[in-house]
N, C-alpha and C positions, 0 to 999 in steps of 0.2 A: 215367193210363190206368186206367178202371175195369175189370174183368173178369167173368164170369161163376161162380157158385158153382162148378161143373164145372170150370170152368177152373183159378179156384184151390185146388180140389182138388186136380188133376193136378200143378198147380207145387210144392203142397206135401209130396207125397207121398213124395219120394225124404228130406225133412227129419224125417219121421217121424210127419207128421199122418196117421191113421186113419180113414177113412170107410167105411160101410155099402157093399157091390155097388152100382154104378151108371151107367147108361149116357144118353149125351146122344140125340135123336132131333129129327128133324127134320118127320116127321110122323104121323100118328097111327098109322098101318100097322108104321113104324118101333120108336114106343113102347112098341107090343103086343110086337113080335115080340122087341125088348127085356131086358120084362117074361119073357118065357118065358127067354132065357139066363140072366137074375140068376136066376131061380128062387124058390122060396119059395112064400106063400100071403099075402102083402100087400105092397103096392108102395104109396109115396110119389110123385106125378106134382106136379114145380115147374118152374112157367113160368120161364123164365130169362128176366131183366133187373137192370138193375144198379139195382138198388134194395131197399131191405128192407121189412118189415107185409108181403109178397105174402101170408102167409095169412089175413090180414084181408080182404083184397080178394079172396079168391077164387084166387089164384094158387098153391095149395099143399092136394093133396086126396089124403088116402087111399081106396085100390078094393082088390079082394079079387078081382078075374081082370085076367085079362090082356086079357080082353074092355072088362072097363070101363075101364082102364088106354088102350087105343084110343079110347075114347066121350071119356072126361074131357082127352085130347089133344086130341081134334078139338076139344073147347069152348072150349081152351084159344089153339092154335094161328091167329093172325091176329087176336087180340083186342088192344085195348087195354086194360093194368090200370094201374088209377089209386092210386096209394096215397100218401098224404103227403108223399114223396119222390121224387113224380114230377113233380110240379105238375097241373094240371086236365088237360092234355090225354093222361096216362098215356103209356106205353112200351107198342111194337105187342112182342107177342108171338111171337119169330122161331122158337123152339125149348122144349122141356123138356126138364125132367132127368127118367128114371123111378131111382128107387132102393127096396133093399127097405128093408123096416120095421125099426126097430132099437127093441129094447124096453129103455129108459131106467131104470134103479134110482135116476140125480138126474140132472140138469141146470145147467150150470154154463156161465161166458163167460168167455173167455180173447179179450186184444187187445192187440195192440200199435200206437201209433202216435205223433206228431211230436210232443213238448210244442215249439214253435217259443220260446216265451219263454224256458225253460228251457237250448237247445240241445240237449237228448235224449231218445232213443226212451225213451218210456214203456208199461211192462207193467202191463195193469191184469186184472183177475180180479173177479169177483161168485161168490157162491153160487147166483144167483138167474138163471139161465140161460134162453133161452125168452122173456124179457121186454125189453121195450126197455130198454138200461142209463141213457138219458136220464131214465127214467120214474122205475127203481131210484134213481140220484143224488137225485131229487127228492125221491123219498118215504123213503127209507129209505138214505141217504150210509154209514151205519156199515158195509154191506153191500158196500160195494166196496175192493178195496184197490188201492193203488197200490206200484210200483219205478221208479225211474229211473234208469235203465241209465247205467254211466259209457263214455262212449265210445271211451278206452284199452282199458280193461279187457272191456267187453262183460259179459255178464249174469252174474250173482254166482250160482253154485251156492245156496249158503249163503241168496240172499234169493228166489229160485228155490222153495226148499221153504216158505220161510218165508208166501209168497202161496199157494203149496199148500193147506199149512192152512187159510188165510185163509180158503179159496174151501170148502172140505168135500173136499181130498184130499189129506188129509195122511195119517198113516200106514202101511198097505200099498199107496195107491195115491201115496203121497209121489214116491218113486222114476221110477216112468213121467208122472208130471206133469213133475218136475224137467226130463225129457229133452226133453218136447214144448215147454215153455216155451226150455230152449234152441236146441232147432232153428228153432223158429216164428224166435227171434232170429235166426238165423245166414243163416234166409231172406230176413227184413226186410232184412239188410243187403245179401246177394246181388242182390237184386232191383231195390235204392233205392226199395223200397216206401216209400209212405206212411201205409199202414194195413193190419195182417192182424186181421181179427177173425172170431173163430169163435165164433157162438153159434146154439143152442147147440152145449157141448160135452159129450158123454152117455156116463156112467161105467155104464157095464153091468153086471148080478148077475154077469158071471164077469168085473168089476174091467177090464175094456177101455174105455182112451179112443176115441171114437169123435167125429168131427165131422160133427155131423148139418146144419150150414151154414156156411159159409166165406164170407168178402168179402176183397177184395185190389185195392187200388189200386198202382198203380205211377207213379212219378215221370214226370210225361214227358219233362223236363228230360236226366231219363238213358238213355233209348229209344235214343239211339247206342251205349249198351253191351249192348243187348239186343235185338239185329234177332233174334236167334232165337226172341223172341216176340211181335215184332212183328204176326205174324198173328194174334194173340188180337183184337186190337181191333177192335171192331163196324167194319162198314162203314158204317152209315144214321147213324154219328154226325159231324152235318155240321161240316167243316172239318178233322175229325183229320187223313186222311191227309194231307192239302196241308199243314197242319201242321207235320206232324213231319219228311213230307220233308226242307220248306224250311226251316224251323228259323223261325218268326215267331210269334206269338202273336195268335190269334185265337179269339175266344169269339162264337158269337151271340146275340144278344138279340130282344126282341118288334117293335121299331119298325121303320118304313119310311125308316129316315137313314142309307145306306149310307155308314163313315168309314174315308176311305183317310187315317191320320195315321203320323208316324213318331217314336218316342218314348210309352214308358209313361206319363208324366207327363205329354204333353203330350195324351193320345188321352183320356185321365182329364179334362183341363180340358174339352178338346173335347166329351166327353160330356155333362159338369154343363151349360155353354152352351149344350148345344143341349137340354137339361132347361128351362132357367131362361127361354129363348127358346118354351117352349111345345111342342119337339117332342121323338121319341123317336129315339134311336139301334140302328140295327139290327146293330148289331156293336161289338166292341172291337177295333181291330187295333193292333199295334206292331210296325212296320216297323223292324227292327234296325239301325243305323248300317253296317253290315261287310255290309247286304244287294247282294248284285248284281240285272243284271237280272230273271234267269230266278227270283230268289225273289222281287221284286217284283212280278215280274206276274202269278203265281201267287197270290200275297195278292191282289192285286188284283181278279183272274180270280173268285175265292173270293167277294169281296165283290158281284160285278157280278152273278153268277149266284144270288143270294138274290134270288127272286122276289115275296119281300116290300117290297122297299124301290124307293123311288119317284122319289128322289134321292139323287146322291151328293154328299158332301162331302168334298176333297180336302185337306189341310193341311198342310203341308211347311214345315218350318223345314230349310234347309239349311246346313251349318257340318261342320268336323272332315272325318270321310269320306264325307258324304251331300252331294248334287250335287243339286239341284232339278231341270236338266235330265236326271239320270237316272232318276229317279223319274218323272217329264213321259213321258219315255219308255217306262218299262215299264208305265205306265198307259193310253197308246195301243195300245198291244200286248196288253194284257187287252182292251179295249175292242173291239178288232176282234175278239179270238178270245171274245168274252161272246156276239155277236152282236145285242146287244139296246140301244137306247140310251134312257136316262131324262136325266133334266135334270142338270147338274154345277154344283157350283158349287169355285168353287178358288183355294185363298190357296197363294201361294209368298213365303218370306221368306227371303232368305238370301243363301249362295250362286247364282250364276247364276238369278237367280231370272226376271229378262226372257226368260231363253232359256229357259226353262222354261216360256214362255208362249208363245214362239212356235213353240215343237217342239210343243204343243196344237196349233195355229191349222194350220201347216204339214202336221197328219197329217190333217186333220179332224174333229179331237176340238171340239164344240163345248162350250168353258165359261164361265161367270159370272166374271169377276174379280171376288174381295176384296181390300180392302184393310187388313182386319181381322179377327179372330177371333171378336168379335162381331159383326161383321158378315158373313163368313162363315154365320156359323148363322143371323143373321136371314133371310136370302137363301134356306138350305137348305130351313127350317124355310116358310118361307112358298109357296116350289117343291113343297114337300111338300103343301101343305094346297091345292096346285091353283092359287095366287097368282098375278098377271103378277110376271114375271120381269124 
């Protein structure tokens, strides 16, 4: 679950991350009025979206009233901004942050995230704050340091100061780095983040750390031990919530090949096939083994209702706890509550897999038998491109 700079600001603030006066707004009238309780004589106006460059793209503007602080909302407020990390079709602009202006004496990046090779949360630090650290690695690697945190033991004091340094805050500001680097830790682990990065992070002429940006992923895997921030999570990002409800795993993608499969491994083959057959897959799903109905049909429901896709393709291997006729089943039950019907086509192998085909036939669900998985997808693939069926 990605969040909003705002957001994890707020999560990290009780750990002892610092940030400039700032308030979230929702529309321009909001932003102003805002800008008037932080107070001051220059405001910071950033479009909130989970993505970073926003001030390349225009999503990130300093004003000098509170008047233009409203004007530079309104510009902002219902745009799409496109930056590198968005892909072409950019992230609609729901909200701003307005915050005052912090005046910087350096600039620096502090982040924590997964080495997965490794096993452990890795703290990394640059001097070179403000810039993308992708950019740093390339061009200047000496610039960055690294720690990797022992997982018993949690973040070493001792190597704590020692990236301090590294980064250009060592000395009299050694001490309040040490603490920030440890809480950031203690938060990553509270949280089962997968990534807290703050850049920059801006060391002021009177020696205060201050996080003038924040990013913060959170695992979603562990969102059952964190319904208290469950509301953070955008609503317009299609499929979360049915997601995390149900507990299934579903991502969308560009194509019109709606894939009801069950099995990671097996939704992966299904994918490449229906790549190698010529067509594109509008979703990944993986229907968990231990699924009942009402989360099968819910993935299902999920997948039926993407207005992109033109056919679906059904593929069930049944075995162990999965019932082909159950799946049959909470799929006609999406089906009727989707309201909409496109062409199916549907391999059942396994378990009851006959009754799995006449619980289709019996509800109304009209579909294509396969008897293969490549054939499956040539079927799909060809229903898709408008073919006789």
């Amino acid at each position: 679950m990605d969040i909003h700079e705002y957001q994890a600001k707020q999560l990290l603030r009780p750990y002892g991350l610092a940030s400039p006066p700032g308030e979230c707004a929702f529309t321009a009238e909001e932003a102003e009025a805002a800008a008037r309780r932080i107070g001051g004589s220059r405001w910071v106006v950033k479009a909130q979206i989970r993505a970073g460059d926003r001030g390349r793209a225009g999503g990130v503007k300093m004003v000098a009233s509170p008047a233009d602080v409203r004007e530079v909302a309104r510009e902002m407020l219902g745009a799409r901004l496109v930056t590198p990390q968005t892909g072409g079709e950019g992230e609609y602009v729901r909200r701003v942050y307005v915050e005052a202006v912090c005046r910087a004496a350096s600039e620096h990046y502090l982040a924590l995230g997964l080495d997965r090779a490794a096993s452990r949360i890795t703290l990394v630090g640059s001097d070179a704050g403000g810039t993308s650290i992708e950019s740093v690695a390339g061009e200047h690697p000496e610039r960055i340091s690294q720690v990797a945190i022992d997982p018993i033991d949690g973040l070493n004091p001792a190597d704590a100061r020692r990236l301090a340094a590294d980064i250009g805050l060592g000395g009299a500001h050694s001490a309040g780095a040490e603490r920030l680097m440890i809480g950031l830790y203690d938060a990553f682990v509270s949280y089962d983040a997968s990534l807290i990065e703050i850049n920059p992070l801006a060391l002021t002429a009177d020696g205060e750390l201050l996080a003038l940006d924040a990013k913060m992923s959170i695992d979603d895997n562990a969102m059952f031990r964190h319904r208290d921030i469950e509301d953070l999570r955008e609503r317009d990002e299609e499929g979360r919530f049915e997601r995390v409800r149900h507990g299934f795993n579903y991502i969308a993608l560009d194509g019109d090949i709606g894939c009801v499969v069950n099995g990671a491994g097996l939704a992966m083959a299904t994918m490449d096939i229906l790549r190698l057959q010529g067509g594109a897959p509008a979703n990944f799903l993986d229907l968990p083994p231990a699924a009942g109905r009402d989360r099968m049909t819910a993935a299902c429901r999920l997948v039926l209702e993407n207005p992109r896709v033109k056919v679906l393709l059904v593929n069930i291997v049944g075995g162990g706890m999965t019932r082909c006729d159950v799946v049959a089943e909470a799929f006609a039950s999406a089906c009727r509550a989707a309201g909409r019907s496109v062409p199916i086509v549907a391999r059942f192998e396994g378990v009851n897999r006959e009754l799995a085909r006449k619980v289709l036939r019996d509800t109304g669900v009209e579909a294509e038998p396969a008897e293969s998985l490549g054939d499956a997808a040539m079927r799909a693939v060809r229903a898709a491109s408008g073919g006789a069926r």
